[in-house]
Backbone bond lengths (Angstrom), bond angles and torsions (degrees), N, CA, C in turn:
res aa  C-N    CA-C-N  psi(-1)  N-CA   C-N-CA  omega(-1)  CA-C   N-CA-C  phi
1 X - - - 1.447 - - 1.523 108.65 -
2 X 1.167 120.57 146.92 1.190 126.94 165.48 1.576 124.62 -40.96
3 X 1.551 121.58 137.01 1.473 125.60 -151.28 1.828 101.31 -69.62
4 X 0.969 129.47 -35.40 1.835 132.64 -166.56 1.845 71.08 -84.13
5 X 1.283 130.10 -88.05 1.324 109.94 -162.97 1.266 136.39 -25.99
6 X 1.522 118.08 -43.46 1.573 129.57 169.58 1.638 136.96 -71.73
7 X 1.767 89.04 -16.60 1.198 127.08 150.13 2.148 116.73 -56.76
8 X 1.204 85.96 -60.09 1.446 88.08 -167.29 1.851 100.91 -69.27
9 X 1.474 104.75 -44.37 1.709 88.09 -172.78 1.343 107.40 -71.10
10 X 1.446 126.98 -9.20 1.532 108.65 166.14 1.461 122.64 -81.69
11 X 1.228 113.32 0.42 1.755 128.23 160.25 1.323 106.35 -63.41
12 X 1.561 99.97 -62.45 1.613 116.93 -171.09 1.466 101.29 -35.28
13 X 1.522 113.18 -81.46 1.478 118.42 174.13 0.819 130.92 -10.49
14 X 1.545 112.29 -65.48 1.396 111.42 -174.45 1.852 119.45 -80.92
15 X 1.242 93.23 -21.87 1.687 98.47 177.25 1.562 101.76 -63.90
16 X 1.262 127.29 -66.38 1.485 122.01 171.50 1.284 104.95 -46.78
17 X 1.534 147.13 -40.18 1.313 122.05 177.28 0.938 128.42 -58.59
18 X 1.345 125.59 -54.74 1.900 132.45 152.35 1.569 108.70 -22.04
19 X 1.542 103.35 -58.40 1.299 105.30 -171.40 1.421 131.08 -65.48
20 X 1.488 120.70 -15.99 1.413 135.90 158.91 0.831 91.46 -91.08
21 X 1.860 174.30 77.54 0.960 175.85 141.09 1.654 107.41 -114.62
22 X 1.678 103.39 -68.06 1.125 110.29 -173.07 1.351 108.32 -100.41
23 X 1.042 142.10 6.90 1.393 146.03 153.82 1.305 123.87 -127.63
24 X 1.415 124.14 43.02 1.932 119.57 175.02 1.059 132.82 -29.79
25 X 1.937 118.73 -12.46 1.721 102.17 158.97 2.121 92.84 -147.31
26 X 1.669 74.41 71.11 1.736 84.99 166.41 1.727 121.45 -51.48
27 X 1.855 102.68 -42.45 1.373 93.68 176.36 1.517 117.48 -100.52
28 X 1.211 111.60 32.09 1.473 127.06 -172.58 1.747 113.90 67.48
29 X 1.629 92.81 -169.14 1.573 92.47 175.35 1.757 126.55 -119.13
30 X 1.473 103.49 15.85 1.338 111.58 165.46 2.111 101.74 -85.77
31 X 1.436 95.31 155.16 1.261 112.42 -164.33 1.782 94.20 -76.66
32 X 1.702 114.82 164.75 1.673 113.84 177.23 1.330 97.14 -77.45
33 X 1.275 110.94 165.43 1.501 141.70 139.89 1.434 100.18 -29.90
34 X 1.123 137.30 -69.46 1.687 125.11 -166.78 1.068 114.27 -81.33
35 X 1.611 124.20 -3.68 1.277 126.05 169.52 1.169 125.71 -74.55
36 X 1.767 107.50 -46.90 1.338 110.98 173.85 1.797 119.23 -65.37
37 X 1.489 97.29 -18.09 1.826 105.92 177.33 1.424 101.75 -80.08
38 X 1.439 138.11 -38.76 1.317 142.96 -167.76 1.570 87.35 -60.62
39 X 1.529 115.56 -74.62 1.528 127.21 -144.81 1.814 95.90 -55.35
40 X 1.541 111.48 -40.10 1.692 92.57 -172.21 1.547 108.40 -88.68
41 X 1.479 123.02 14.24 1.431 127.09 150.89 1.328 122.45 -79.87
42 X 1.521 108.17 -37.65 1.700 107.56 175.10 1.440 124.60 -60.30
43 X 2.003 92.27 -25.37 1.562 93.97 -163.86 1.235 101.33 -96.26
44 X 1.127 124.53 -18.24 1.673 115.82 -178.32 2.006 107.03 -85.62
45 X 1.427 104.35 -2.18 1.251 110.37 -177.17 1.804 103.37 -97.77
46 X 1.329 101.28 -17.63 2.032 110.34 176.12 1.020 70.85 93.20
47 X 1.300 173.00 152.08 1.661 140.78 24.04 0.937 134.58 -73.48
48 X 1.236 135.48 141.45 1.632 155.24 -147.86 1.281 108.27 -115.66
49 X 1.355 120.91 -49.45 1.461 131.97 -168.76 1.664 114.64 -105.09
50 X 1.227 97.03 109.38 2.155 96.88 175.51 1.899 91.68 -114.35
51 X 1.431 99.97 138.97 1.011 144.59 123.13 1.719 121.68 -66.54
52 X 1.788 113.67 98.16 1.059 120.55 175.82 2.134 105.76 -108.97
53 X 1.448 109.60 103.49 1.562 99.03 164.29 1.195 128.91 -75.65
54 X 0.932 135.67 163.15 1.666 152.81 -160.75 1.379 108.34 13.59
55 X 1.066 129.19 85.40 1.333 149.56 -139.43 1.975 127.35 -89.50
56 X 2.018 81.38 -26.30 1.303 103.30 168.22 1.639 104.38 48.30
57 X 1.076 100.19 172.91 2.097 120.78 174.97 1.911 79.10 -7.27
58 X 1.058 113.82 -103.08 1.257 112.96 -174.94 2.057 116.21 161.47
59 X 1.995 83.60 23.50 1.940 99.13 -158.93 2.039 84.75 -52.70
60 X 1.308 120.38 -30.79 1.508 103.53 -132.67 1.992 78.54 -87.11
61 X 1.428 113.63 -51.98 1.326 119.44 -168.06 1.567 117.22 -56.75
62 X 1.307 122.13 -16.14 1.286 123.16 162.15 1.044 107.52 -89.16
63 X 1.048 153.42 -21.08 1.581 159.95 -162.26 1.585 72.86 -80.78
64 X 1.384 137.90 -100.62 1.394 151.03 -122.64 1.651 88.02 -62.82
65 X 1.656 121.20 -57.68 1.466 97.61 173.55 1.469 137.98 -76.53
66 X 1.393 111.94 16.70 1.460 113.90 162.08 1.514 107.49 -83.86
67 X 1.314 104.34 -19.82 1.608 109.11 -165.91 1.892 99.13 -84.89
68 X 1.573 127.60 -15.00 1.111 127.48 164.07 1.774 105.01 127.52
69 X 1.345 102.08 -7.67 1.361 102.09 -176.30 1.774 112.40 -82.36
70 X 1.124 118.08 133.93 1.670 121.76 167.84 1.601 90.55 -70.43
71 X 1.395 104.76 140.69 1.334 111.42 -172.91 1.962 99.11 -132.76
72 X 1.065 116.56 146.12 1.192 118.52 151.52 1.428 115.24 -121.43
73 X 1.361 107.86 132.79 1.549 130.63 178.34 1.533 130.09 -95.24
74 X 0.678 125.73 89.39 2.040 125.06 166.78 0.912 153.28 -60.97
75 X 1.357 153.76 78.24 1.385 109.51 -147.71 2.369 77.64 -159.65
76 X 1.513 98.80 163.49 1.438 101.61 -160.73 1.962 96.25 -88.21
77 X 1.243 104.47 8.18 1.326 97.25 -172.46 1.635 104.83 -116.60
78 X 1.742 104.06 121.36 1.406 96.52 -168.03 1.873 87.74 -85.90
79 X 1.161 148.03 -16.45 1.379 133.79 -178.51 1.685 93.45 -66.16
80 X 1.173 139.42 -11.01 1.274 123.51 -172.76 1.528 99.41 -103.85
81 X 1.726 116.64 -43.23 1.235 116.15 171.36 1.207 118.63 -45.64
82 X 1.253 131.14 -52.52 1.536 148.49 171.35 1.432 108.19 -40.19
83 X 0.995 114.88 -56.16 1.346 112.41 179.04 1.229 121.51 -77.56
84 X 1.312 153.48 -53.51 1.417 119.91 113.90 1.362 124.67 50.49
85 X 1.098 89.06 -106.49 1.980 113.21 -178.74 1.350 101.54 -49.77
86 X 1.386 129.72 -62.78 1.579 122.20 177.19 1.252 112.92 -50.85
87 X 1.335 129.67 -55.13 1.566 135.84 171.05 1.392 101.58 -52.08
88 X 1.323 167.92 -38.67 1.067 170.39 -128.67 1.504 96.61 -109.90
89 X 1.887 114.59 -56.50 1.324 108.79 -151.82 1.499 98.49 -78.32
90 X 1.836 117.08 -37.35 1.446 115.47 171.51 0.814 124.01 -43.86
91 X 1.407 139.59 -30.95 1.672 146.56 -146.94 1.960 90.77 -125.78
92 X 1.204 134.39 15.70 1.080 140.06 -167.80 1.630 126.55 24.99
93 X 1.461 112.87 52.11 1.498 106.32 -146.51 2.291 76.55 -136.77
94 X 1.607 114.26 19.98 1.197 113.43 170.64 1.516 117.29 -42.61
95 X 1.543 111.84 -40.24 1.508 131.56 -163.36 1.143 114.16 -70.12
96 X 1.546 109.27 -26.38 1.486 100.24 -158.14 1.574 90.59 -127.64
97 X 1.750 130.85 24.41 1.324 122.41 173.61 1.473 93.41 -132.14
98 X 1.241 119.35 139.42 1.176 127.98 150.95 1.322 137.73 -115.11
99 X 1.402 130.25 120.52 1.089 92.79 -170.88 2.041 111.43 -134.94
100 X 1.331 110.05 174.76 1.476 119.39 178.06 1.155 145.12 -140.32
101 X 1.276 114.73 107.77 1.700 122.29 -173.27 1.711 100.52 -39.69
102 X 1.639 113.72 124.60 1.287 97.25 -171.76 1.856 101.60 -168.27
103 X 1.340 120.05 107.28 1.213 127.81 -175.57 2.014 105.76 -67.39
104 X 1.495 105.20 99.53 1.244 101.85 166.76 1.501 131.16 -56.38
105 X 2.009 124.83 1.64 1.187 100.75 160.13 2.002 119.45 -91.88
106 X 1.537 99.29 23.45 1.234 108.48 171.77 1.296 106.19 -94.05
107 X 1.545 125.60 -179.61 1.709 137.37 179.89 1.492 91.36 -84.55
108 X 1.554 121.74 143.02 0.746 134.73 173.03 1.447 108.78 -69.44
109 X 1.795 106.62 149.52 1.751 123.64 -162.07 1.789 101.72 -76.98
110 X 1.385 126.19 23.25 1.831 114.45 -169.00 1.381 110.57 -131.32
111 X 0.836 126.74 163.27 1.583 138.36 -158.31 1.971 87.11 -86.93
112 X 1.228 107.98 164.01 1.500 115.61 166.91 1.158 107.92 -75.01
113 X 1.735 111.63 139.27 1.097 111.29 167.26 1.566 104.90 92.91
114 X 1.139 141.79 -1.96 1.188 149.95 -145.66 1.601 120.53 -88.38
115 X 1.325 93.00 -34.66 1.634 103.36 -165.10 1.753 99.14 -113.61
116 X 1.272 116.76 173.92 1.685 123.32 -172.16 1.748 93.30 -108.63
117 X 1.541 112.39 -35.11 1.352 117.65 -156.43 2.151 111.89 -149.09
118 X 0.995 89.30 144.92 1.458 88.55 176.25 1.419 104.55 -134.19
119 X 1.221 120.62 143.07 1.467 153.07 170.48 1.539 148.08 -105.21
120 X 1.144 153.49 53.93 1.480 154.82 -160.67 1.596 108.50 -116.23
121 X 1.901 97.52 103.17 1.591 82.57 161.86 1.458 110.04 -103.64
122 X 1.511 109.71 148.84 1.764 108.73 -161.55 1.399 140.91 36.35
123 X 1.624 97.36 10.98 1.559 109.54 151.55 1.650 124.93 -45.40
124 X 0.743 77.12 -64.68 1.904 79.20 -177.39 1.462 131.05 -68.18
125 X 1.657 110.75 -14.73 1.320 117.23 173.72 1.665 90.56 -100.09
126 X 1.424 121.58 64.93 1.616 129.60 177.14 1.406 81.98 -83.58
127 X 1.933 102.81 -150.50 1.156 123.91 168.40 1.592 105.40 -111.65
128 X 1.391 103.93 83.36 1.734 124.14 -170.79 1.467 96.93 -126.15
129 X 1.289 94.05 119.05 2.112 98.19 158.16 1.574 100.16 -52.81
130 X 1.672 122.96 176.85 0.966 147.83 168.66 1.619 117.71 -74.92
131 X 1.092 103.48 -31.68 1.734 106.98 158.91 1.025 124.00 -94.14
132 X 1.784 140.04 20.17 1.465 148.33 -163.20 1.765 74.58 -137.27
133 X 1.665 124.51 -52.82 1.797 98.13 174.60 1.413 115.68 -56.63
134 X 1.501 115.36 -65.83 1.733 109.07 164.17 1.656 124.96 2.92
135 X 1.443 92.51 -67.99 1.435 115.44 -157.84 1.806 97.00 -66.90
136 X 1.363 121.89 -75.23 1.019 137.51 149.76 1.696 128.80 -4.16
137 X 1.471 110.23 -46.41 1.565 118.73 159.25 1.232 118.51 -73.27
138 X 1.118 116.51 -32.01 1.755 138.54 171.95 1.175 108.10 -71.01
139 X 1.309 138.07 -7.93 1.498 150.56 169.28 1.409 91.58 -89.21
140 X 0.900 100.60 -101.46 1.616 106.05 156.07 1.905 120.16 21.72
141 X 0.843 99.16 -91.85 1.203 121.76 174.36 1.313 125.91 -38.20
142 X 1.659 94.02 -38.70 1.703 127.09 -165.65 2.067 91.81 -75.55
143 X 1.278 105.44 -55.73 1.431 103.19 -172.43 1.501 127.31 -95.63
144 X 0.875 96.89 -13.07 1.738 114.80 151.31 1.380 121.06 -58.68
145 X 1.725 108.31 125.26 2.071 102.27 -176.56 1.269 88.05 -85.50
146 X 1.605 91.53 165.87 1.343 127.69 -162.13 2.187 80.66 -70.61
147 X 1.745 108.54 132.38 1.434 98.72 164.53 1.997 103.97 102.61
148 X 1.559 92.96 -24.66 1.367 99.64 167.64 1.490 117.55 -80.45
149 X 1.704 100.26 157.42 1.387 121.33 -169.60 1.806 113.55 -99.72
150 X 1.665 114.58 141.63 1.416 97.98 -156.97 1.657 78.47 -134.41
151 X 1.076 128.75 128.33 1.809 129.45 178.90 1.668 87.67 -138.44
152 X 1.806 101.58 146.79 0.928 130.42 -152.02 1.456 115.52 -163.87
153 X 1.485 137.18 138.43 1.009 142.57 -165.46 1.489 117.43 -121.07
154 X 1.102 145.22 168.70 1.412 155.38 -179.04 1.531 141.86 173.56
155 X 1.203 106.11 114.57 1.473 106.58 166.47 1.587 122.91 -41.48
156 X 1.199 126.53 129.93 1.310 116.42 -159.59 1.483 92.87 -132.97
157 X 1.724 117.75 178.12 1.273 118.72 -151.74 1.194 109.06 -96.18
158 X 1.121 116.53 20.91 1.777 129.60 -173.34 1.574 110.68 -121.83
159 X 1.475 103.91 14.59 1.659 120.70 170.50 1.032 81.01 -69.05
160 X 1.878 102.21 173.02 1.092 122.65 174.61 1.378 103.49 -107.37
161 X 1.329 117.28 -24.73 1.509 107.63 168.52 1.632 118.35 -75.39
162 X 1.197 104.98 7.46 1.629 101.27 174.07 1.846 114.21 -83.53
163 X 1.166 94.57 138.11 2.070 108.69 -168.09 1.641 94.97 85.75
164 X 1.318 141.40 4.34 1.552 123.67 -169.75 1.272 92.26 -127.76
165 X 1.548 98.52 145.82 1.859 121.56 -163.95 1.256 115.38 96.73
166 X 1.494 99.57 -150.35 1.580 111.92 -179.93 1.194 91.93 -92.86
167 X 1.466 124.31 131.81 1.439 140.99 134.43 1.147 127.47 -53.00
168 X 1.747 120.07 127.01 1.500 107.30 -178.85 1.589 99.59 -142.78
169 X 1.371 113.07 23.82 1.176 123.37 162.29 1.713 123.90 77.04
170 X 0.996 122.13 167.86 1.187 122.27 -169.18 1.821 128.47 60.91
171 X 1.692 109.91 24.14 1.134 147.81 -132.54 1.136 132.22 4.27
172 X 1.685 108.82 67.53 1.524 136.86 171.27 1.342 89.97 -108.33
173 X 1.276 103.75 145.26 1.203 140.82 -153.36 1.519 112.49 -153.41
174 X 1.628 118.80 137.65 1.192 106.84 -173.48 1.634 109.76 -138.94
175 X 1.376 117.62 129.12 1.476 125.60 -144.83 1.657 119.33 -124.92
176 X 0.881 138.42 43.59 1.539 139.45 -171.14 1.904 96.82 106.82
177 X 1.007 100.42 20.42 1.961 100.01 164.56 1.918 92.57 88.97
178 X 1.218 104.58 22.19 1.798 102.46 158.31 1.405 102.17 -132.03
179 X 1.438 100.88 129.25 1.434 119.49 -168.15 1.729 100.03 -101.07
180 X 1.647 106.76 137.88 1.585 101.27 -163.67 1.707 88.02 -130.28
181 X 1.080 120.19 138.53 2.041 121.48 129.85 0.898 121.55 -75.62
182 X 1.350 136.00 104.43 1.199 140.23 166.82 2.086 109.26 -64.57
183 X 1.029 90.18 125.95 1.794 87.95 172.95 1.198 124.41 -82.04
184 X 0.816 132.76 132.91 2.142 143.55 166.31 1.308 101.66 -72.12
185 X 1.294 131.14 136.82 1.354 134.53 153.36 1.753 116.80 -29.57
186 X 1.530 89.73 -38.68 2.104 83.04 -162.42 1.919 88.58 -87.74
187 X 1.738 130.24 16.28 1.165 120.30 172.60 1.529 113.29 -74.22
188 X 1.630 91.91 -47.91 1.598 127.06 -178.44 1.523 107.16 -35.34
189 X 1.565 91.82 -66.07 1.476 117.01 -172.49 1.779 99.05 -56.28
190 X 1.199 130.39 -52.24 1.364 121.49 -168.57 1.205 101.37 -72.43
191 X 1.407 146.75 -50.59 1.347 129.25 171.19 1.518 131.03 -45.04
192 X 1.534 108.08 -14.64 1.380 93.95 165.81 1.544 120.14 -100.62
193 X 1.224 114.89 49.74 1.601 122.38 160.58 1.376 111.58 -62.41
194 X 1.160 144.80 124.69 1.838 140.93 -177.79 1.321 109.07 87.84
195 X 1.120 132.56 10.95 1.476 140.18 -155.44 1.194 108.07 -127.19
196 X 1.428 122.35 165.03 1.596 123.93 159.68 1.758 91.03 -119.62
197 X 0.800 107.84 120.56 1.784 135.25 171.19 1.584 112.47 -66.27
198 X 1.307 124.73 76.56 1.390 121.90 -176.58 1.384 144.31 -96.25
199 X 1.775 103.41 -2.52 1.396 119.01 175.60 1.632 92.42 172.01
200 X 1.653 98.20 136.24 1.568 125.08 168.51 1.613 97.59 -115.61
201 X 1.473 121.45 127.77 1.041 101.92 -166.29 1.750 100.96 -143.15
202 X 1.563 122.45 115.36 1.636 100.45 -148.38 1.898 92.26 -94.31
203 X 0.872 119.60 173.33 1.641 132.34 -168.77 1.581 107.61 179.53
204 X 1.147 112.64 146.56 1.755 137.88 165.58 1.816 116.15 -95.54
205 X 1.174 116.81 135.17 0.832 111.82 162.26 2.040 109.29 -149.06
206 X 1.310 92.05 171.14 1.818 98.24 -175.68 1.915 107.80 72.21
207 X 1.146 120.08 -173.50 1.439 130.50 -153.80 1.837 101.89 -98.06
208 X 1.382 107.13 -18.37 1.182 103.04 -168.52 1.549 129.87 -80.86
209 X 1.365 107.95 -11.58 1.373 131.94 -55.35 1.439 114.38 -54.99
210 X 1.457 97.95 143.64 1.762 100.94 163.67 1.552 124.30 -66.16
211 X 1.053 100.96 126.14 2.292 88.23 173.44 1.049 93.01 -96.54
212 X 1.322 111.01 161.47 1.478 149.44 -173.98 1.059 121.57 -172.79
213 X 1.482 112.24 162.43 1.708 132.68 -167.80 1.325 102.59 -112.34
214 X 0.874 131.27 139.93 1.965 118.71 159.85 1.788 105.86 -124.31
215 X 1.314 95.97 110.83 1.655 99.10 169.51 1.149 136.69 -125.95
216 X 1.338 113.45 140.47 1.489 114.15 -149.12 1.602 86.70 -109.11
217 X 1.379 125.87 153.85 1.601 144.98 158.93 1.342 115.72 -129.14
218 X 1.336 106.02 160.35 1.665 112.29 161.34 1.385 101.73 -131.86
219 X 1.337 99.08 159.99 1.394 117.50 -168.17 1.650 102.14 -103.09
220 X 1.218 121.42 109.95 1.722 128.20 -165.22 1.507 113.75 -52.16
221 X 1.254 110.89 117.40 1.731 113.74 -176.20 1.836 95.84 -52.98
């Protein structure tokens, strides 16, 4: 990746590390809004296996294995991974979460075909160029069975924090030391190449409010 880009996600890193540092359940410990919509899509779809990216504290990935699903979790921050794992072993749900320190502009750690379901809320509006999301859905895609369900969240360009902060182009945007992509509708739309496109769905969440998209795909039997 380009040198100011590789630059910035090693900011990213470490700013979320501090930031799970001094706050370990910043977004509390009830599960999101798209989580609880994901989990009664997985289950009415039979899936067993989630794939959860950037996994953060870990409110949404324990949520899914209380709900019965073995979950695997990701995320590049082992202070968040860590915590996790302790929350997992207290709540006795070690067995059925796994999880892995794991930089999403790398290929994802699973065999093809691997997972029933995939999950990211505000994963993808990280601090990712537009060809590191590409790439990333294409991971995606790769470990996901054919018939599986892929829901996904995003800051979209009708935030209000979108154009405010530091600009770093490609409409990332950088806001109190959290760096966002805001998505365009025609982004949305290009990521579902290989996909069946099954709901764009817009919603607010947090005090500010955040906008967001929530979109769900399937991966074509």
């Amino acid at each position: 990746m380009p040198h100011e880009q590789s630059d910035l996600c090693a900011l990213q890193r470490q700013h979320w590390q501090d930031t799970y540092r001094a706050h370990p359940d910043i977004y509390g410990s009830a599960p999101s809004a798209p989580a609880v919509y994901a989990a009664n899509l997985f289950k009415a779809a039979g899936a067993k296996r989630i794939l959860e990216l950037a996994a953060g504290h870990g409110r949404d990935a324990l949520f899914f294995a209380r709900q019965g699903f073995t979950v695997l979790a990701i995320d590049f921050s082992d202070v968040a991974i860590e915590r996790i794992r302790r929350v997992a072993e207290t709540q006795s749900l070690a067995g059925q979460l796994l999880t892995i320190v794991h930089d999403l502009r790398e290929p994802v750690p699973l065999e093809s075909e691997a997972v029933d379901a995939v999950f990211a809320h505000m994963a993808l509006c990280m601090a990712l160029s537009t060809k590191e999301i590409h790439a990333l859905v294409s991971e995606v895609r790769r470990v996901i069975r054919p018939g599986g369900t892929f829901v996904y969240t995003v800051r979209h360009t009708g935030d209000a924090h979108h154009g405010a902060g530091n600009a770093h182009g490609d409409d990332v945007f950088e806001h109190g030391g959290f760096v966002v992509h805001f998505f365009s509708r025609q982004l949305v739309d290009a990521l579902t190449e290989g996909w069946t496109l099954n709901d764009v769905h817009a919603f607010a969440e947090g005090a500010l409010p955040r906008r967001l998209w929530r979109v769900t795909m399937t991966k074509p039997r």
